[in-house]
N, C-alpha and C positions, 0 to 999 in steps of 0.2 A: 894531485892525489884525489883520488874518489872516497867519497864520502859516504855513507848507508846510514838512515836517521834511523837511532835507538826507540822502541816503543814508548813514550812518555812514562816513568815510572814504572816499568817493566826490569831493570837492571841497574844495578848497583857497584860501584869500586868501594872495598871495604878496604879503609886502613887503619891500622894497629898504632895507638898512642902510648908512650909511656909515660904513666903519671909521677911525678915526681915524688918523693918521700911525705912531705906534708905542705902543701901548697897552699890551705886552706880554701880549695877551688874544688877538690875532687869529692863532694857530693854524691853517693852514692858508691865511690868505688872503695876497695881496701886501701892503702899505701903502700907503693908499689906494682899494684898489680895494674895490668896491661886494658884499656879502654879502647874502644873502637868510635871511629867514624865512618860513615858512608857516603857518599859524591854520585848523585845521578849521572849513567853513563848517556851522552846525548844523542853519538852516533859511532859508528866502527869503520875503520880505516878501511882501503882497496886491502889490508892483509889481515883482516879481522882483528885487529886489537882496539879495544873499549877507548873512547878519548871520551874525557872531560873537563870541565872548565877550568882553566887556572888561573886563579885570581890575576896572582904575581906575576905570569906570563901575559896574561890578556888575551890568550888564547886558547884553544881547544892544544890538549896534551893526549898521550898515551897514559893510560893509567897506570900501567905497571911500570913507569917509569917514574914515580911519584914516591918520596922518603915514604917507606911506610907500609907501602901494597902489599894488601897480603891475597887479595881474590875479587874475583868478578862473581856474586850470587843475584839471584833473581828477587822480587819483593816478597815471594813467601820465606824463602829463606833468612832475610832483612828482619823479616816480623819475627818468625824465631828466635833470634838474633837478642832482640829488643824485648823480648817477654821476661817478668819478673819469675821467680820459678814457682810463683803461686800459679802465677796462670798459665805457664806449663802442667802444674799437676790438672789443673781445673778441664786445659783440651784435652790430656789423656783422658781424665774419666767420662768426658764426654764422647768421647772417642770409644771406650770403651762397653759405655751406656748400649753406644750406636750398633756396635757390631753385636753384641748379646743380642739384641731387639731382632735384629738381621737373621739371626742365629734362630731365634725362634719361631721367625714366619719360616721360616726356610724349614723345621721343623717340621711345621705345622702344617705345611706344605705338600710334606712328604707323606701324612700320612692317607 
């Protein structure tokens, strides 16, 4: 099998946790609702599927063959992922700041 090394930190195997009703572990989530993890992907097989580490195996795995998989996203998507929705509203308006600003040279530009 051919091997093709992953960019360090560049891609991600997201899998889907179910938290148990009250566990008293699940900090941060509701009771019941669904948690995620991520698993840096190392490298991609001769037929492009994402492997990763497996403890329990001791070996590199396919990731989508893992309880759980739910997708292969990149680290911007990961950070999204992982942002509380404060700091979601915070990049929008920064976001938003940016393009008005844009909007006005561009303006100002024209005339």
């Amino acid at each position: 099998m051919t091997l093709i090394a992953a960019e360090r930190g560049a891609w991600f195997a997201r899998y889907r946790n179910e938290v148990p009703e009250d566990d008293g572990w699940s900090e941060g989530l509701d009771a019941g609702e669904p948690g995620y993890t991520y698993e840096p992907v190392v490298a991609w097989d001769s037929e492009g599927y994402a492997l990763v580490v497996s403890r329990e195996a001791g070996r590199l795995v396919r990731a989508a063959e893992a309880e759980g998989f739910t997708a292969v996203c990149d680290a911007g998507e990961k950070e999204l992922a992982e942002m509380t929705p404060e700091e979601v509203l915070e990049r929008v308006e920064r976001s938003r700041a940016e393009q008005e600003k844009r909007e006005r040279r561009r303006g100002s530009a024209r005339l």
